[in-house]
C-alpha positions as CSV (number, residue, x, y, z in Angstrom):
1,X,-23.9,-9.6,7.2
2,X,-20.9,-7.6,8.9
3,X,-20.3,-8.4,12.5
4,X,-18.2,-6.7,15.1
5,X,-15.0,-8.0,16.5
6,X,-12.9,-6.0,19.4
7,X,-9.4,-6.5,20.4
8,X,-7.4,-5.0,23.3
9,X,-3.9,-3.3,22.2
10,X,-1.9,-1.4,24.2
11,X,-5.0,-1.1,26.7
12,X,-7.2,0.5,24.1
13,X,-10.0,-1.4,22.6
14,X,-10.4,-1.7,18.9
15,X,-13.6,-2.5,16.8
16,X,-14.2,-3.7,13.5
17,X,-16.5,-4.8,11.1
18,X,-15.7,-8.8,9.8
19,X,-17.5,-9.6,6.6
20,X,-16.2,-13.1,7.3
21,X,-17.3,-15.9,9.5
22,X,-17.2,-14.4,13.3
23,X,-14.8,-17.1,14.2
24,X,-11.9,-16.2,11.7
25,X,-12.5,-12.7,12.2
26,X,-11.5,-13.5,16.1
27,X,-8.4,-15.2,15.5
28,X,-7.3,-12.9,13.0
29,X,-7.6,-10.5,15.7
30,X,-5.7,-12.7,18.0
31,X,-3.2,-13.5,16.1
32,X,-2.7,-10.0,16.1
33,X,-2.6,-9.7,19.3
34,X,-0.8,-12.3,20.6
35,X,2.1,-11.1,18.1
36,X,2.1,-8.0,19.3
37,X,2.4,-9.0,22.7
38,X,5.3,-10.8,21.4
39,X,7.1,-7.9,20.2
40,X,6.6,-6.0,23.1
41,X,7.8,-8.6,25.2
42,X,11.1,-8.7,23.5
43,X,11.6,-4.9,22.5
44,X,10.5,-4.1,26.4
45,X,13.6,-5.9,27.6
46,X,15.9,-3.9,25.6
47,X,14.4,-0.5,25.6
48,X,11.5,1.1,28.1
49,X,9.9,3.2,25.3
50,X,9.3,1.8,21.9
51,X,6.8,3.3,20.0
52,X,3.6,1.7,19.6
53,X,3.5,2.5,15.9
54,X,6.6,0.3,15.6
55,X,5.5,-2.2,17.5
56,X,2.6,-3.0,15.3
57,X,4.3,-2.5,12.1
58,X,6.9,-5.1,13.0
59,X,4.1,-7.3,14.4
60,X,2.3,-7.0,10.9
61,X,5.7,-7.5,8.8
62,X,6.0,-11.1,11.1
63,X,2.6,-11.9,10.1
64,X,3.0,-11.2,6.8
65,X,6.3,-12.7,6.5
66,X,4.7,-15.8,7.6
67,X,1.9,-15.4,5.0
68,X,4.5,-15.6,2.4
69,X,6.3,-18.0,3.7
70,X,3.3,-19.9,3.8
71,X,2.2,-19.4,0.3
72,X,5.2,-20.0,-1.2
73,X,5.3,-23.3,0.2
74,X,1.8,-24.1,-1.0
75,X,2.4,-22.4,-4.1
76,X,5.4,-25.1,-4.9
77,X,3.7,-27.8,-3.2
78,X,0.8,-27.5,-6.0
79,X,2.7,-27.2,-8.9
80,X,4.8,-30.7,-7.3
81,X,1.5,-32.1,-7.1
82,X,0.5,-31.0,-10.9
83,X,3.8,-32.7,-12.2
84,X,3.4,-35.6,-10.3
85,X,-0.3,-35.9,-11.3
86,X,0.6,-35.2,-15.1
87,X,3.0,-37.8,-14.6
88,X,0.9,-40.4,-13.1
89,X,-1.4,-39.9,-16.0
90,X,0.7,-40.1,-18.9
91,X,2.1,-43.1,-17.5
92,X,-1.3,-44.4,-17.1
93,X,-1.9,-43.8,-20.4
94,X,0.8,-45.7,-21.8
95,X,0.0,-48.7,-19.7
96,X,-3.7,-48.5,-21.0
97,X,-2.3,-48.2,-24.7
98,X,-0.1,-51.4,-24.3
């Protein structure tokens, strides 16, 4: 069942369906948010107008920057643990063949 989530960006509220669990859904969104509050924290102190558009498309490159960043490390974490595991095994192996 979808539910509805809202965020506040930029003073303007934003609402969307979340097929998820309600909870994710929410921080999701305030991940969002709190990234783009980030942004315009530190673009604010260098320039007065920044676009919003640019705001949120560098907020969404961080976030998905970090995504990768993420996955990649689980991605080689996983194939350490499959060699190690195949290792473990063949080495049990031989001790059970002895």
């Amino acid at each position: 069942m979808e539910q509805l989530v809202t965020i506040e960006l930029f003073g303007q509220s934003y609402t969307f369906g979340a097929e998820t669990e309600i909870s994710k859904a929410e921080e999701v969104a305030d991940l969002l948010v709190k990234e783009v509050a980030r942004i315009e924290g530190q673009l604010s102190a260098r320039s007065s107008t920044v676009p919003r558009q640019t705001i949120l498309i560098l907020a969404a490159l961080n976030i998905a920057g970090e995504n990768y960043e993420l996955k990649k490390k689980y991605s080689e974490r996983l194939k350490n643990i499959s060699e190690r595991s195949a290792n473990l095994i063949q080495a049990i192996d031989m001790c059970l063949q002895s």
